[in-house]
matplotlib code that plots the C-alpha trace (Angstrom):
import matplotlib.pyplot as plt

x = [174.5, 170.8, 170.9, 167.9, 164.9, 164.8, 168.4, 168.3, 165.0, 167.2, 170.0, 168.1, 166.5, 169.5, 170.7, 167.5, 168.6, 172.0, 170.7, 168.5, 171.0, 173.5, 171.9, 172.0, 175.2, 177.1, 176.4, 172.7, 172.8, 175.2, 172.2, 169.6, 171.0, 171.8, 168.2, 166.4, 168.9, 167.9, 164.7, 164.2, 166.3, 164.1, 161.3, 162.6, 163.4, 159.9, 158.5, 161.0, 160.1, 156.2, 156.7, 158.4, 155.4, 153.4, 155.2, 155.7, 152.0, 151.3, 153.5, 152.6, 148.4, 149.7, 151.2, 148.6, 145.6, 147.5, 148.5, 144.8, 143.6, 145.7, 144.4, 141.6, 140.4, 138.3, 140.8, 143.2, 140.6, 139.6, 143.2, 143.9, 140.6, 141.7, 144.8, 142.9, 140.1, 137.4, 135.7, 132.8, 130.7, 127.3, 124.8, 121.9, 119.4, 116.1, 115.0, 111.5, 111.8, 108.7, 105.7, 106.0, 109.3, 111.8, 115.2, 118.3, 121.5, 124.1, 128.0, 130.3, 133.6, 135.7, 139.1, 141.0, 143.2, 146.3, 145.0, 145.2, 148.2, 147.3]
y = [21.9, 21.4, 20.2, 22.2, 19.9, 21.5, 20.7, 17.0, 16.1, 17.6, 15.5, 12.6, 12.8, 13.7, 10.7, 8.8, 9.8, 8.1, 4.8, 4.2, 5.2, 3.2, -0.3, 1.1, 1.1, 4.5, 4.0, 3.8, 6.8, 8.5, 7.9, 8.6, 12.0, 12.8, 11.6, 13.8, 17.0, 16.0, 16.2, 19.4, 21.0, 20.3, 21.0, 24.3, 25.0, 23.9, 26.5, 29.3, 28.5, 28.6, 31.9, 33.2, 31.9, 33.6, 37.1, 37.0, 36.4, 39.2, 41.7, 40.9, 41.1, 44.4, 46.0, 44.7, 46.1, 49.2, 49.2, 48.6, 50.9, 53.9, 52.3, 54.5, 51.6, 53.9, 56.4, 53.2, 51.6, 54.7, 55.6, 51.7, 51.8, 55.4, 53.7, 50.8, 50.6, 48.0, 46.7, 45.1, 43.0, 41.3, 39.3, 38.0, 35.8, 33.9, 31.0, 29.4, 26.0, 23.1, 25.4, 28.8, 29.3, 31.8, 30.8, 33.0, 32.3, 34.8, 34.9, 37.8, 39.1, 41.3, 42.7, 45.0, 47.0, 49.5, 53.3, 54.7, 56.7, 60.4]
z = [173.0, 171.6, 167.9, 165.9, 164.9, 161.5, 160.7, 162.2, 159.5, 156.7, 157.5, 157.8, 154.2, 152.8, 154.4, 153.2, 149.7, 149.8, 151.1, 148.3, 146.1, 147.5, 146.2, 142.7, 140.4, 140.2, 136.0, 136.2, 138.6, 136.2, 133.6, 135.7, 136.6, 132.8, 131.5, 134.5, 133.0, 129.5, 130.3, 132.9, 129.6, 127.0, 129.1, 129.9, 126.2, 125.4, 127.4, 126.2, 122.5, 123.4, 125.5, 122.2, 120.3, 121.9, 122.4, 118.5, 118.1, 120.1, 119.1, 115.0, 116.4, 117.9, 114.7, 112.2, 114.0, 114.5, 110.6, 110.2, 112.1, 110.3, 106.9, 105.0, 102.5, 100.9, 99.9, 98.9, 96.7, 95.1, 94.2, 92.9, 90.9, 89.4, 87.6, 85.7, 83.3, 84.0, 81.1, 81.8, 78.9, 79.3, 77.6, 78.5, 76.8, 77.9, 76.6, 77.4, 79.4, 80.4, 81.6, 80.0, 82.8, 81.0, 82.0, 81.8, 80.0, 80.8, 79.5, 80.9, 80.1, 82.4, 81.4, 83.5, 81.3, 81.9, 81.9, 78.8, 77.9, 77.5]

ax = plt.figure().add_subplot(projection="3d")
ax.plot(x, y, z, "-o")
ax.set_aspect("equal")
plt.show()
């Protein structure tokens, strides 16, 4: 019986595989083994946690341009403006500087105060 070509080269690299491992100790295979898991783990839980990331991002970018969109900010700043009284105080003065230049001097005072109780 004829032995298949494809099944012969698979033999012989698995048999490749143990000969170079059979000059090393079974421990620093053992650790070999366990560092290469270690790693193709956290690798793989690397990835998961950016792929999360990223959905997360997504979905959040989603909702707040939606909630955004819905949002009249006129009608919300017109209502929040409606419940306060905004005092607003100036003053102004000018004083003459080096070559005739008026310069101003201003002072302001803001207070925002609860609506008055009617």
């Amino acid at each position: 019986m004829a032995e298949n070509p494809a099944n012969h080269s698979a033999a012989s690299a698995s048999d490749d595989a143990k000969a170079g491992l059979e000059g090393e100790p079974a421990r620093e295979r053992v650790d070999r083994g366990l560092s290469d898991l270690v790693k193709r783990a956290m690798s793989a839980g690397l990835e998961v946690a950016s792929r999360s990331k990223d959905d997360f991002v997504r979905v959040a970018t989603t909702e707040m341009r939606a909630w955004l969109d819905r949002l009249d900010l006129q009608s919300e700043l017109g209502r929040a403006l409606a419940k306060m009284v905004v005092e607003v105080k100036a003053e102004i003065r000018f004083h003459p500087r080096a070559a005739g230049k008026l310069e101003p001097e201003t002072r302001s005072e803001i207070k925002v105060k609860p609506p008055a109780k009617t």
